[in-house]
Structures are given as C-alpha cells and as structure tokens.
C-alpha positions in Angstrom: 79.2 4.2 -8.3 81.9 1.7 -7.9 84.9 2.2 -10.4 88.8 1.6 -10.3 91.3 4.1 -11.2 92.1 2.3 -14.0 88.3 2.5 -15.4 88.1 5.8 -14.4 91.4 6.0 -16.5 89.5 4.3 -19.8 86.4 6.6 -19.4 88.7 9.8 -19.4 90.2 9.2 -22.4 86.9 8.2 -24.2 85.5 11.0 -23.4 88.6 12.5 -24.9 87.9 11.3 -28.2 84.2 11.2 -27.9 84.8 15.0 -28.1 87.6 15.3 -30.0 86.2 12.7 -32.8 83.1 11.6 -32.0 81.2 7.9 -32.0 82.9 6.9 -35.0 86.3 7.5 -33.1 85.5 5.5 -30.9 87.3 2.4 -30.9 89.2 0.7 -29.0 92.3 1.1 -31.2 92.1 4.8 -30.5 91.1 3.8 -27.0 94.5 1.7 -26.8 96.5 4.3 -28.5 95.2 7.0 -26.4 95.9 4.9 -22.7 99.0 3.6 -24.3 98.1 0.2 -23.8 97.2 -2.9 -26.0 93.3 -3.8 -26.4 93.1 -6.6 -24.8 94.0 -4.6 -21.6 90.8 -2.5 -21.9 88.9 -5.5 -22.4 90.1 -6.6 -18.8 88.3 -3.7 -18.0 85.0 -3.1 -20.0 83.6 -6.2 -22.1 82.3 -3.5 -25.1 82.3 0.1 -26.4 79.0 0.2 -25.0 79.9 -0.5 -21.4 82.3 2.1 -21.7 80.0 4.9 -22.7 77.6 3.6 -20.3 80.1 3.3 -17.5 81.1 6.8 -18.4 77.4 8.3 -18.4 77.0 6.6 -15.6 80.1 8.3 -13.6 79.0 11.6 -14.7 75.2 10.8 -13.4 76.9 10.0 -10.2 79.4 12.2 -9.2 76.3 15.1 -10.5 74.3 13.6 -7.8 76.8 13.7 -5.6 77.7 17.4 -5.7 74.4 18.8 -6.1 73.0 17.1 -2.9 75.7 18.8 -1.6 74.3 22.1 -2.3 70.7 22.0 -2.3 70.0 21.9 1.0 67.2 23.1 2.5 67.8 26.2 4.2 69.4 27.7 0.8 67.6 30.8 -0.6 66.1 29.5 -4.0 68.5 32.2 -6.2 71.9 31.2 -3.9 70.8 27.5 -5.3 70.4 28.3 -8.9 74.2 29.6 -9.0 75.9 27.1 -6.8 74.6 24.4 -8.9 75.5 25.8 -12.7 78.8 27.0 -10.7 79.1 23.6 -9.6 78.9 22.3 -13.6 80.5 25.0 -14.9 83.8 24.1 -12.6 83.6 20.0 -13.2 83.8 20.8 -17.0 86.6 23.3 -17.0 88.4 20.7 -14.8 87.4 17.7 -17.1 86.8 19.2 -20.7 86.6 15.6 -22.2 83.4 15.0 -20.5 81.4 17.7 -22.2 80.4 15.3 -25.0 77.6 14.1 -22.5 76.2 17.5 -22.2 75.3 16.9 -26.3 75.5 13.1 -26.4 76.3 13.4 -30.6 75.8 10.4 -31.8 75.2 8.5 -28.5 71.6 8.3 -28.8 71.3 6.5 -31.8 73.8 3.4 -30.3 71.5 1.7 -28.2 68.5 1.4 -26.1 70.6 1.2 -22.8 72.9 4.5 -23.7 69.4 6.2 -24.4 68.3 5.1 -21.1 71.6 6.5 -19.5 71.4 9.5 -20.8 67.4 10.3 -19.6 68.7 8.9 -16.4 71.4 12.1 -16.0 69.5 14.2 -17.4 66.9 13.4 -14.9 69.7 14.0 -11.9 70.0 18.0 -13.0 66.0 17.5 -12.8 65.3 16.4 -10.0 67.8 19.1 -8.1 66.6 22.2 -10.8 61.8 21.5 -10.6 61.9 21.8 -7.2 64.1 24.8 -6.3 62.6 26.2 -9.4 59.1 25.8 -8.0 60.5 26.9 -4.6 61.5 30.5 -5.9 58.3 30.9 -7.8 56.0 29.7 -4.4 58.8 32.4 -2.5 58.4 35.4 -5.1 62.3 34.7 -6.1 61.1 33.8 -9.6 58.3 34.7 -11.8 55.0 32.7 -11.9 54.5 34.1 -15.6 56.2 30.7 -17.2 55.5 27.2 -15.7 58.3 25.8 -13.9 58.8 23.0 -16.7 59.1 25.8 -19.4 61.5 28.1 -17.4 63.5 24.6 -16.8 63.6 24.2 -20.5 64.5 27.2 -20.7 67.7 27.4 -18.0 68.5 23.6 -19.6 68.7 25.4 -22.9 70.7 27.8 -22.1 73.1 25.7 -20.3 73.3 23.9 -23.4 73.9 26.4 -25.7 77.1 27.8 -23.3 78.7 24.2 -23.2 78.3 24.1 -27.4 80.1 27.5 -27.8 83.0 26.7 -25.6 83.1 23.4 -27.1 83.0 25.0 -31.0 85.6 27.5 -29.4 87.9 24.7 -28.3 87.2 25.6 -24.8 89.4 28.5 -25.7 87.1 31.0 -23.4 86.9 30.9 -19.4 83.6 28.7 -19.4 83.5 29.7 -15.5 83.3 33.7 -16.2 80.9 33.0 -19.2 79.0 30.9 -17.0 78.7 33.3 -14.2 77.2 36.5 -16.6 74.7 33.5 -18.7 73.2 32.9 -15.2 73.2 36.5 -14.2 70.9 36.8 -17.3 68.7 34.0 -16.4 68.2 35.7 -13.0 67.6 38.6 -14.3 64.6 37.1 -16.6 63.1 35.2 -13.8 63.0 37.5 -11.7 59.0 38.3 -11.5 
C-alpha cells in the first residue's frame, strides 16, 4: 500500500481517538486538534472521514500481510507458526496501541458498505495465514482433529479478541506481550490432540 508519512501521520492519530473516543469522536476537528493542524490540511490529504478509516484499515490489512508472509513459510513446524504469528500481533499493538480499535471495529461497521468490506478484507488476511497452518498441524498430529479447523479458528480468533478487549478496558496498563505469550500457551495446550 502506497501512503505518505503525512497520511500515515493522519491515520495514527485517528486511530488515537477512534480508541480513545470512538466513531462519534471522530471528526476532523479532533483530527485537526490532535495533528495540530487546520482542517483543510487533512483534506489535502483524505477527501472524507471515510477514506480515513478506510485508508487506515487498509494500512493495517497491509502491513498484516506483510509480516505474516514473513513467517509462514513453509518449512515452519505448524506450533512454531501459531506463536510467531500472535507474537507478531501482539508486538505491532504494544508498539502502536491506537490501532487496536480495528481488532473491535466499535461502531465502524455500521458507517458504510466500503468500511464493512475493509474490515472482512483484514480479517480475511489473519485467515488466510491461520486455515491452512491450522489444517497443517491437524493433517501432522500437532493439533487435534476433535474440532474442525474453522471451529478451532473461531476459537483462537476468539480468544485473540478477548486479550486485545482486556488490555484495552485496562488502558493497556498490562504487558499485552507476556499476556499474550501464556493465552497462546493455553491454546496449545487445548489443541494439542
């Protein structure tokens, strides 16, 4: 994906107030206030609100791409996968805790048919890295074969989930990366068969 510093500036701090005040904080007042700029500037930038969220969904569906082809490759035992990866996302959020609003998208979904499709679409990166080395440690004997590979997805997405809401609740107060490492230490230990 093709973006300037400058955009990649903008999408920062509206992920900022995305999770700091949600959708309806949205603006690009705050926006303004936050760069410490005027309003038209942003416009110079992005032509609405909605190209910023998308822009910003679409940075995050990118640069997740780009770090998990990185470490799924092939020769990888199935398990060593599994914990780079959430590794991987645990790290990017501590390092950029104003992004973690895309891990819930509150509110996002209801704004329009093109952020819905955004959010499927990133959503469908972590997918398309997680059903297949899934499937590869159940056809290996890594994983149990007792849940379907979609269900113990679900599952692992779930879960995931669930850590990102309590550090968020907590005001990322916790070390996400050591909460992170024993939540996927329990997911091993489940799928294992």
């Amino acid at each position: 994906m093709e973006i300037s510093e400058r955009q990649l500036e903008i999408i920062c701090a509206a992920g900022k107030i995305l999770t700091e005040s949600g959708l309806s904080g949205l603006t690009t007042k705050n926006l303004a206030r936050e760069m410490e700029f005027s309003e038209a500037a942003i416009y110079r930038h992005f032509g609405s609100k909605e190209d910023i969220i998308l822009a910003l969904l679409q940075y995050l569906r990118s640069n997740m791409n780009e770090r998990l082809s990185q470490i799924c490759l092939p020769d990888t035992a199935p398990e060593l996968k599994f914990q780079a990866i959430f590794n991987s996302q645990f790290q990017f959020f501590k390092a950029n805790p104003h992004f973690v609003v895309a891990v819930f998208s509150d509110g996002l979904l209801e704004e329009s048919e093109k952020i819905n499709q955004a959010i499927l679409q990133l959503m469908q990166v972590k997918m398309k890295y997680l059903m297949p080395l899934i499937m590869q440690g159940q056809q290996s004997g890594t994983f149990t074969q007792a849940i379907t590979t979609e269900e113990l997805v679900h599952i692992i997405m779930g879960s995931f989930r669930l850590q990102m809401f309590k550090w968020r609740i907590a005001n990322f107060q916790f070390d996400i990366i050591r909460q992170g490492k024993n939540m996927l230490e329990a997911l091993i230990t489940l799928m294992k068969p």
